[in-house]
C-alpha positions in Angstrom: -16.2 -25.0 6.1 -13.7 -22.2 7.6 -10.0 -22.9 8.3 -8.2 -20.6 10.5 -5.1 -19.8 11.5 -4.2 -17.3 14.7 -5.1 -14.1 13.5 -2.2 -11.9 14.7 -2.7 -8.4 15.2 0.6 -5.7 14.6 -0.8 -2.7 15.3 -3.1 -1.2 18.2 -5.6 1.0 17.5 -5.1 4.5 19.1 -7.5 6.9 20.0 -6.3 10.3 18.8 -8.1 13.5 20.3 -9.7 16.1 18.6 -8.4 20.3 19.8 -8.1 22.9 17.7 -8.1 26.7 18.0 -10.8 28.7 17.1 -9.4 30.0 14.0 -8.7 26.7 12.7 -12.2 25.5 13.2 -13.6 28.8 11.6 -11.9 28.0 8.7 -12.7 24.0 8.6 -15.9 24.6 8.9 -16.9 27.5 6.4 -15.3 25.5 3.7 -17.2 24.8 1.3 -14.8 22.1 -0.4 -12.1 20.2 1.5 -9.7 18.3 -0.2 -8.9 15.1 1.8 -6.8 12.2 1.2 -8.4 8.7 1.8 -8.3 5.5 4.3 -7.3 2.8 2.3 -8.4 -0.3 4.3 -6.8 -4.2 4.2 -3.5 -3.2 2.5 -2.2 -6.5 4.3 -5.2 -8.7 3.2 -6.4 -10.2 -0.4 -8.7 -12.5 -1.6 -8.9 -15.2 -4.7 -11.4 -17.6 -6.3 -9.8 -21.2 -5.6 -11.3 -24.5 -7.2 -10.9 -26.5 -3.9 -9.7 -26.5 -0.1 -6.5 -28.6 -0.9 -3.3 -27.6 0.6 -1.3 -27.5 -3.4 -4.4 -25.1 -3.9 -4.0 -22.9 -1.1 -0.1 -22.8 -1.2 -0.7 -21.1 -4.6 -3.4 -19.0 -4.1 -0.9 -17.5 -1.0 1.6 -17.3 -3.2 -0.1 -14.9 -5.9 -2.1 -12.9 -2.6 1.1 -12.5 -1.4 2.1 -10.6 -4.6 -0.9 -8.8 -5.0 -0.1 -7.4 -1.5 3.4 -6.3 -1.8 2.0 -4.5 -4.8 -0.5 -2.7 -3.2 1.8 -1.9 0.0 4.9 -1.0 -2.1 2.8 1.1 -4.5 5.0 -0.5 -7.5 3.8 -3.1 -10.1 7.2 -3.9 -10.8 7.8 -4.8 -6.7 8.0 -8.9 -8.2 11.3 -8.3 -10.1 13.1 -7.9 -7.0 14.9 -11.0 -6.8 14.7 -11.2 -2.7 11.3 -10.3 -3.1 10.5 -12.9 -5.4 12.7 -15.7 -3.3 9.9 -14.9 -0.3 7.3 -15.5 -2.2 8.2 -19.0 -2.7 8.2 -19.3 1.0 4.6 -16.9 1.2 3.0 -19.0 3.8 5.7 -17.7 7.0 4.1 -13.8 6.5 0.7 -15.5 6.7 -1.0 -14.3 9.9 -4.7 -15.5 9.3 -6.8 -17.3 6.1 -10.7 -18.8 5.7 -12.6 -19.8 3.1 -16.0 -18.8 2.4 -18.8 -18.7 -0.3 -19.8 -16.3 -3.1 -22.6 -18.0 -4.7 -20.9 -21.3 -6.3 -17.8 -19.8 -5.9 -15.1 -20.7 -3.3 -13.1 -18.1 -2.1 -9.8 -17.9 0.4 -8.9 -14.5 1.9 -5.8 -14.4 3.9 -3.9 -11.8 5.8 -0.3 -11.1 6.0 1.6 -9.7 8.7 2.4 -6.1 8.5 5.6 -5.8 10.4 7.2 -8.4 8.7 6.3 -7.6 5.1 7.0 -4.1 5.9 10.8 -5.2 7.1 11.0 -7.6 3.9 10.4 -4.4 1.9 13.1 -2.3 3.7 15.7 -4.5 3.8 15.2 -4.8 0.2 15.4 -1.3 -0.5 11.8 -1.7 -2.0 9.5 1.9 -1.4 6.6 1.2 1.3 3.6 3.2 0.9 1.1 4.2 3.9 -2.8 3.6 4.2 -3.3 7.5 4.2 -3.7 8.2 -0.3 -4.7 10.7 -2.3 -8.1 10.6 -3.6 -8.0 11.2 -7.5 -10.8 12.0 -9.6 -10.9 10.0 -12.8 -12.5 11.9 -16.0 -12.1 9.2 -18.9 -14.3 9.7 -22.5 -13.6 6.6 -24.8 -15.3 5.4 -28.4 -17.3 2.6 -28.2 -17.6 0.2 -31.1 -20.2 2.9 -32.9 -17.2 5.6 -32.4 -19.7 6.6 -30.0 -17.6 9.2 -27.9 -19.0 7.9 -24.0 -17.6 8.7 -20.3 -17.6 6.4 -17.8 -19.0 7.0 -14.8 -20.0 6.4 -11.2 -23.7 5.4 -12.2 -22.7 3.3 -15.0 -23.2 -0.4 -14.8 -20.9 -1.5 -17.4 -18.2 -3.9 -17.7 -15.9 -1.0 -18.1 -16.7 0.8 -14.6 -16.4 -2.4 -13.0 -12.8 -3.3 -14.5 -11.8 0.3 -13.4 -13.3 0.1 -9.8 -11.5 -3.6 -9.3 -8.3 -2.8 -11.2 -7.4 0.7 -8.5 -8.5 -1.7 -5.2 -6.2 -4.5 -6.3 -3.4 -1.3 -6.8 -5.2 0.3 -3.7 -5.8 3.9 -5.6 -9.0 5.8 -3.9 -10.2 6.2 -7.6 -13.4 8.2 -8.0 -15.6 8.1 -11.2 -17.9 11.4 -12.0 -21.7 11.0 -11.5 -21.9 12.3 -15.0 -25.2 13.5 -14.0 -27.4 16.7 -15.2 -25.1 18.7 -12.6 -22.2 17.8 -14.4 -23.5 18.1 -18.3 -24.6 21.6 -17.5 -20.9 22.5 -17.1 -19.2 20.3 -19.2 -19.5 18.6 -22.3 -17.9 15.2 -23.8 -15.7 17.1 -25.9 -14.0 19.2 -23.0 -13.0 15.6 -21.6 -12.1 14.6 -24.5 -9.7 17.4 -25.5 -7.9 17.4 -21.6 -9.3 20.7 -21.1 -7.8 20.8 -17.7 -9.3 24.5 -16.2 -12.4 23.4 -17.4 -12.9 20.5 -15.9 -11.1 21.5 -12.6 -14.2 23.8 -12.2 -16.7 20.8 -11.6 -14.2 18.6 -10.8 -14.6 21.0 -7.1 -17.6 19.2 -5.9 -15.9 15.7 -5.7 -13.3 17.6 -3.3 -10.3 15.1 -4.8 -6.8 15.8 -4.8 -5.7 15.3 -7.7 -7.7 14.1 -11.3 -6.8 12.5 -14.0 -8.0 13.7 -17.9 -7.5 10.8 -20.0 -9.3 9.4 -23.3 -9.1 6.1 -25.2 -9.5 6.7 -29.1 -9.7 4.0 -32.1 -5.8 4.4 -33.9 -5.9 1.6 -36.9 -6.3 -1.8 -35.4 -5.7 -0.9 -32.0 -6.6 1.7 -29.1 -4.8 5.1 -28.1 -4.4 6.0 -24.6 -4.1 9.4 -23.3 -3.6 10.4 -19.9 -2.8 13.7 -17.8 -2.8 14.1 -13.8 -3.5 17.5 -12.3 -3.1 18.4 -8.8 -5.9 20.5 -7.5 -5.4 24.3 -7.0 -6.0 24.7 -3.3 -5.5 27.7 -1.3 -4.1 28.0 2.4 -6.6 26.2 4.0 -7.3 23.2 1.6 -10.3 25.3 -0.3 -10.4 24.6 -3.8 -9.1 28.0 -5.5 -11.1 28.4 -9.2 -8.9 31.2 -9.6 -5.4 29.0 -10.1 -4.3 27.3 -13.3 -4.4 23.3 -12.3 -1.1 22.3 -12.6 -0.2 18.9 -14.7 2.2 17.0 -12.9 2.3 13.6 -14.0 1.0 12.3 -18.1 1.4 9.2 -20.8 0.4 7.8 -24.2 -0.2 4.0 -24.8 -0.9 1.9 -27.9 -2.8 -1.1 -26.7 -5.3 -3.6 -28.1 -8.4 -3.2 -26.5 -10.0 -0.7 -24.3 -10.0 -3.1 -21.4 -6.4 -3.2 -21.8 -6.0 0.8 -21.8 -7.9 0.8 -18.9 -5.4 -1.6 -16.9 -2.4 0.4 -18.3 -3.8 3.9 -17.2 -4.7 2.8 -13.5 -1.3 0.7 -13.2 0.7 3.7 -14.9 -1.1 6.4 -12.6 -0.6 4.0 -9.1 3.0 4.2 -10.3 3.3 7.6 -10.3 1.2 8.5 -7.2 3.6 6.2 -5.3 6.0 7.7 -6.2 5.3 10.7 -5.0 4.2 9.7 -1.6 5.4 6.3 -0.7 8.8 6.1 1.5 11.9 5.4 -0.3 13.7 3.1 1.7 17.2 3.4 -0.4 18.0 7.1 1.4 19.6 7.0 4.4 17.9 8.3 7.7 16.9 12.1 7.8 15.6 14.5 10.8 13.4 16.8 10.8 12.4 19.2 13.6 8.4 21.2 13.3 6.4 23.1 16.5 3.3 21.6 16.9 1.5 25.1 18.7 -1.4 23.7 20.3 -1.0 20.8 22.4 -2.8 21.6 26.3 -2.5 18.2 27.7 -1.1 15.0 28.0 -3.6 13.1 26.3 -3.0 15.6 22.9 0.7 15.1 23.3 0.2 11.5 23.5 -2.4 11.5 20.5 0.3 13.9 18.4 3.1 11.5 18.9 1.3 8.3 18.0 -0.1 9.9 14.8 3.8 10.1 14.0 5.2 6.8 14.7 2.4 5.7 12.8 3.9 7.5 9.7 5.5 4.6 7.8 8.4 6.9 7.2 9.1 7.7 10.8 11.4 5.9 12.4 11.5 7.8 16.2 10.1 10.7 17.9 11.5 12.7 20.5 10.2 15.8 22.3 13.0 18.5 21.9 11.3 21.0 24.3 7.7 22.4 25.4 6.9 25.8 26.3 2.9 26.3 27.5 1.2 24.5 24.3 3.8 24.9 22.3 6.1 21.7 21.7 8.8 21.3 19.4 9.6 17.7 17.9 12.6 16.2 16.6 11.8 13.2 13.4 13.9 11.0 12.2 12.6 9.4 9.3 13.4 7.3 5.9 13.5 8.6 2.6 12.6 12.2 1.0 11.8 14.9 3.7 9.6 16.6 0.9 7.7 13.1 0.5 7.3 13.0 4.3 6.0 16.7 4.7 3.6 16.0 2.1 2.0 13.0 3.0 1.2 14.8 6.5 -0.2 17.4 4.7 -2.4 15.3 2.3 -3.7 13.6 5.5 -4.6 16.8 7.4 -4.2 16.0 11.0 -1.6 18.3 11.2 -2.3 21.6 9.6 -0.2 24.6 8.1 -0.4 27.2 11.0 -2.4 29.7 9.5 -1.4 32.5 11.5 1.3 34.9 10.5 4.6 33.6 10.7 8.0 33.5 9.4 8.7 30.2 11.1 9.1 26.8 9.0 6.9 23.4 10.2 5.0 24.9 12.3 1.8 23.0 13.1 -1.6 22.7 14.7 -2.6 19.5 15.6 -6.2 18.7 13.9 -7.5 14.8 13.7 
């Protein structure tokens, strides 16, 4: 049987147009490797196993989706120990915009959805970081011991408990985790022991075909009764257009060491650990007062790109208005005010690539060309 509620929808769908110059499509197109961020899809939704279709059921079940949620939109594990954010979870059911039930098998499952704008204003009221759909895709290269002290690496064509607990552990955090193919491809280049050692150059060099940007070298060893966990993140060399560059050291930028009990339990630690630190490079912090921020955007040659430019930006979570400053032919300058870091917002529009770095030579700051 399927309950529902009225299933509200926040945001309209926009179509964006697609223009670009010449040179810009020249060099899109004889890439060989972009590096793209990634759609991450039902931020505002969750699911659950539930023994029955009782209302004390349910009311639980919303309360715990509700959670898993705010964790996934705020990018922070630690989102619960807010105390306003933990006194609207008691009352979870009022951010509720849709639920149903439906079967798995024998199992019973309720998925609900959660209203955007409102959880969105709970978070920034709070001062609690929000993070956008738009993430970086990172590559995860992990070598563990098995119970042989069998060195191993799990990967994409694994079907192990292990690749499944990574997989579901970054969607509940929302991460666009990748796992290696590990294939014949990947063996001829690199070896086990180069994981296992964090040889970062090395890796980066195959890591090129999975076009991620960023990857994370990280092993988990046997130390006395428990497990060692050890983790680096590297940001991919990329030159002016995006293209992987072999010829740059990879950069670490984020790293850890945990003690734990069990591999499963590394595995948790490193994919909560490593959402942390992602979101904290890109989500919006809503503690800093409002900033502005004025870029050219050079290539806009009709009303219907203006209007696909300017809804790309509201749509930023950061952005809070947008206002045309001036236009000359296809060249239109825009005035952004917007919450938190202006280094955080420049780089999440440059992770998501619909605006691109104007390639040509130039002196000028911010300047743009528009590119879905």
């Amino acid at each position: 049987m399927a309950i529902s509620i009225v299933n509200v929808k926040i945001t309209s769908v926009k179509k964006i147009p697609h223009l670009i110059y010449c040179f810009v499509l020249f060099i899109c197109l004889t890439s060989s490797i972009q590096v793209m961020a990634k759609q991450v899809d039902n931020l505002y939704r969750a699911q659950t196993e539930v023994v029955n279709q009782s209302s004390k059921v349910r009311n639980e079940a919303i309360k715990r989706l509700f959670a898993a949620v705010l964790i996934k939109v705020s990018g922070k594990s630690a989102v619960m120990d807010n105390v306003k954010v933990m006194e609207a979870a008691s009352n979870a059911q009022r951010f509720l915009t849709d639920f149903n039930y439906l079967r798995d098998g024998s199992r019973l499952l309720l998925r609900v959805s959660f209203n955007e704008t409102v959880i969105d204003d709970l978070l920034k009221s709070n001062g609690v970081s929000i993070w956008g759909s738009q993430r970086p895709s990172v590559m995860l290269w992990l070598a563990y011991e098995n119970e042989n002290q069998r060195r191993q690496i799990v990967s994409e064509s694994d079907a192990t408990v292990l690749e499944r607990l990574i997989k579901e552990q970054s969607q509940q955090r929302g991460l666009p985790l990748l796992l290696p193919l590990w294939d014949l491809d990947d063996q001829m280049q690199l070896s086990t022991t180069d994981i296992w050692a964090l040889f970062g150059d090395k890796v980066a060099q195959v890591n090129q075909r999975y076009a991620s940007n960023y990857m994370i070298l990280s092993r988990i060893g046997a130390q006395g009764l428990f497990k060692r966990l050890d983790w680096a993140i590297y940001k991919v060399a990329t030159n002016g257009s995006n293209q992987f560059d072999s010829g740059m050291t990879q950069k670490i930028v984020g790293s850890g060491s945990e003690e734990v009990e069990s591999i499963e339990q590394a595995m948790r630690v490193l994919v909560n650990q490593s959402t942390d630190f992602f979101a904290s490079q890109y989500s919006v912090d809503t503690t800093e007062e409002q900033g502005k921020l004025e870029f050219v955007v050079n290539n806009i040659e009709s009303l219907e790109q203006f209007v696909g430019v300017t809804n790309y930006l509201n749509a930023i979570k950061a952005v809070e208005s947008v206002n045309l400053v001036s236009s000359i032919g296809s060249r239109y300058t825009f005035s952004v005010r917007f919450l938190g870091n202006k280094l955080s917002l420049i780089d999440g529009i440059a992770l998501e690539q619909k605006l691109i770095v104007q390639p040509m030579f130039t002196s000028e700051q911010n300047v743009y060309m528009w590119h879905r």
